[in-house]
C-alpha positions in Angstrom: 109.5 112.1 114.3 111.7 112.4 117.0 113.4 115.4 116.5 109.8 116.8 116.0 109.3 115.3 119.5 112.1 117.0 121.1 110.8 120.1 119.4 107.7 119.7 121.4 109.4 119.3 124.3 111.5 122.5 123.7 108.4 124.5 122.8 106.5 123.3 126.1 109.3 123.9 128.5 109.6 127.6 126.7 106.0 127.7 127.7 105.7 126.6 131.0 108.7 129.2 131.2 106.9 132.0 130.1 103.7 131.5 131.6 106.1 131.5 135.3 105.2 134.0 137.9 108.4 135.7 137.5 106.7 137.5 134.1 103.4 138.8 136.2 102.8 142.6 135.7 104.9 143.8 138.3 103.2 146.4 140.8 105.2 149.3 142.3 105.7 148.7 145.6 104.3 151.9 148.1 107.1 154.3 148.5 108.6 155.2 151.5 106.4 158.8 152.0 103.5 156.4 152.1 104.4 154.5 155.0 105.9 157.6 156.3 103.3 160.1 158.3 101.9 162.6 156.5 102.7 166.2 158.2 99.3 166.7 159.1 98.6 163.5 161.2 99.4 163.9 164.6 102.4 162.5 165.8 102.2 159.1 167.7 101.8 160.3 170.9 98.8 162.3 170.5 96.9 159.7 170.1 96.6 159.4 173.9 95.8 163.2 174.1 92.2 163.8 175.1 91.6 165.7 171.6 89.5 164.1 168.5 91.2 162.5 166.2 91.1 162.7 162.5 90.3 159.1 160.1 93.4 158.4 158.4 93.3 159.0 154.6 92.8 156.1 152.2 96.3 155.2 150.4 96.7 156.5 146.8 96.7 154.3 143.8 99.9 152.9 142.8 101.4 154.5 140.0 101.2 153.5 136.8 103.9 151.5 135.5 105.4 153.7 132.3 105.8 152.3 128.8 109.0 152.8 129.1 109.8 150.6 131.5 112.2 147.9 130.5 110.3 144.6 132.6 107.0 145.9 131.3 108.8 145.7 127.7 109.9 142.4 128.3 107.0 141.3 130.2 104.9 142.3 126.6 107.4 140.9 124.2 107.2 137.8 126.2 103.7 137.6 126.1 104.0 138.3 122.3 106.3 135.4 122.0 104.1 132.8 123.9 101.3 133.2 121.7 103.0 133.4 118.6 104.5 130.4 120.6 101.5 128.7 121.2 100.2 129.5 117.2 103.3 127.4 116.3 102.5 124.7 118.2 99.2 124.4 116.5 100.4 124.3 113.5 103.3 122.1 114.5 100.3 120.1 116.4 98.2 120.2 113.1 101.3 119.0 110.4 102.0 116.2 112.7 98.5 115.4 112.5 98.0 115.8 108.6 101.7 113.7 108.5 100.1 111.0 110.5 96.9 111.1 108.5 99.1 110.9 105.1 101.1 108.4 106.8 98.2 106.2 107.7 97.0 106.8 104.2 100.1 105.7 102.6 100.3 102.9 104.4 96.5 101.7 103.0 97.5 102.4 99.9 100.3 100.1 100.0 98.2 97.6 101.3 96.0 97.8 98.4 99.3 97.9 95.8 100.6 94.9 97.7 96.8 93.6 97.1 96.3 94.2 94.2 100.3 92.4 93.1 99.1 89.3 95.1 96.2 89.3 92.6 98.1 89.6 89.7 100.7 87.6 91.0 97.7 84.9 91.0 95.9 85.6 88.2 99.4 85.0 86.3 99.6 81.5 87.9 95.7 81.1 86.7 96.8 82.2 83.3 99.8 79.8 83.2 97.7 76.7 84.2 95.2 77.6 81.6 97.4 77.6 78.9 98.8 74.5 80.6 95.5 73.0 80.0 94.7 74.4 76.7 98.1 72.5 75.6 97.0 69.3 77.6 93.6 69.9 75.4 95.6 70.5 72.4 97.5 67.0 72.9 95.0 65.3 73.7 92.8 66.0 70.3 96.1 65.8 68.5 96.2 62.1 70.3 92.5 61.7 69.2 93.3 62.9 65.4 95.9 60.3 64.9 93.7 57.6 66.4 91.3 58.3 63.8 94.1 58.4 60.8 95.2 55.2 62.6 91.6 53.9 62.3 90.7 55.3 58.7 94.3 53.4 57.6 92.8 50.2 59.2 89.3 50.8 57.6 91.2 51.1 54.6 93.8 48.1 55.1 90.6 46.3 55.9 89.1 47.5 52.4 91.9 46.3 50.8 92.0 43.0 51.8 88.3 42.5 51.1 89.3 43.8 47.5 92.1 41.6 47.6 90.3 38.4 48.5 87.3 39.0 46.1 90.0 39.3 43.2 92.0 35.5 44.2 88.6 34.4 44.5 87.5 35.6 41.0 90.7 34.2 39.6 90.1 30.8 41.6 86.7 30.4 39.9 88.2 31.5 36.4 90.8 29.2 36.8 88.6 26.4 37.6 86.2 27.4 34.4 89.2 27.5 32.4 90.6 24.1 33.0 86.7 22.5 32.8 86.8 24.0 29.6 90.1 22.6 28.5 89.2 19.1 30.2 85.8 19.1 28.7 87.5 20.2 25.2 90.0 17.2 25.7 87.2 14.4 26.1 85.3 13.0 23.1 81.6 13.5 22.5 78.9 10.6 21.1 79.3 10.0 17.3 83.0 11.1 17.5 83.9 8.0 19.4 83.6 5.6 16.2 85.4 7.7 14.1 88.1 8.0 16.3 88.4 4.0 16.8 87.8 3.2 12.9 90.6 5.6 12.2 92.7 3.2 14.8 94.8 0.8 13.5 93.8 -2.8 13.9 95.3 -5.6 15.3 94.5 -8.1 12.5 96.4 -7.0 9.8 93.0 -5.7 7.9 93.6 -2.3 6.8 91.1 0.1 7.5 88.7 2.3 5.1 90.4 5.2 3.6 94.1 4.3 4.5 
């Protein structure tokens, strides 16, 4: 941009140089017959003389200035030169604008890039602390699951020592049938009583029936 700048600068002070007064069409100046009097005017001190005197004649046109002449040439080649001049400035004047206008383009596009990678940037952090608490989730019903193994062990446990305790108290009651059977087996009934003491020996000496 800055040596654009000083190209500017170049191409302006080439201008201003150009447009100068020095390169105005140059106009002969009168020639020395002009300012010289012509034969027929009367000489200076006629004037005075008591005859009429003629109106002067109007100055001719100055010549024309020849194609040929070498400050015209340069006079027209300058002139050439300042407005191709002038054409490249505006289109130097027009790429510095379409630079700046890709420039300033460029510039919102990399605001949006940088945009758009703060968004990503976040939605990346948003992913991470979703999976953060999908696992938190996913340890937590993994907590839940073995609290319910934990509690269908117990239930279990708990079934077991129902089971457990139904079963001694079955065998307690057996047990207890079993020896009132045995002690009421090991007691004698009515009638049986007498047969059991005549089949004693007696003290007397008498011997008893059947010995």
């Amino acid at each position: 941009m800055v040596q654009q700048s000083s190209t500017f600068v170049r191409s302006a002070e080439a201008a201003s140089v150009l447009k100068s007064p020095t390169l105005l069409p140059i106009v002969a100046a009168p020639s020395a017959d002009q300012h010289a009097p012509s034969a027929s005017s009367p000489p200076s001190h006629a004037v005075h003389s008591s005859a009429p005197v003629a109106p002067a004649a109007p100055p001719s046109p100055p010549p024309a200035v020849p194609s040929s002449d070498p400050l015209f040439l340069a006079q027209a080649e300058g002139q050439t030169a300042e407005t191709k001049l002038c054409a490249v400035l505006a289109k130097a004047e027009t790429a510095t604008a379409n630079v700046q206008a890709a420039q300033v383009e460029a510039d919102e596009v990399e605001e949006e890039l940088r945009a758009l990678q703060a968004r990503v940037e976040q939605m990346q952090a948003e992913i991470l602390v979703a999976q953060a608490v999908v696992e938190d989730a996913q340890a937590h019903a993994d907590m839940v699951q073995a609290e319910v193994q934990v509690a269908q062990a117990e239930e279990s446990w708990a079934r077991a020592k129902v089971t457990a305790a139904q079963r001694c108290a079955n065998l307690e009651r057996a047990h207890r049938h079993l020896a009132a059977k045995r002690a009421a087996s090991a007691t004698p009934r009515g009638g049986d009583e007498e047969a059991v003491a005549a089949k004693r020996p007696r003290t007397d000496g008498a011997v008893v029936e059947g010995e």
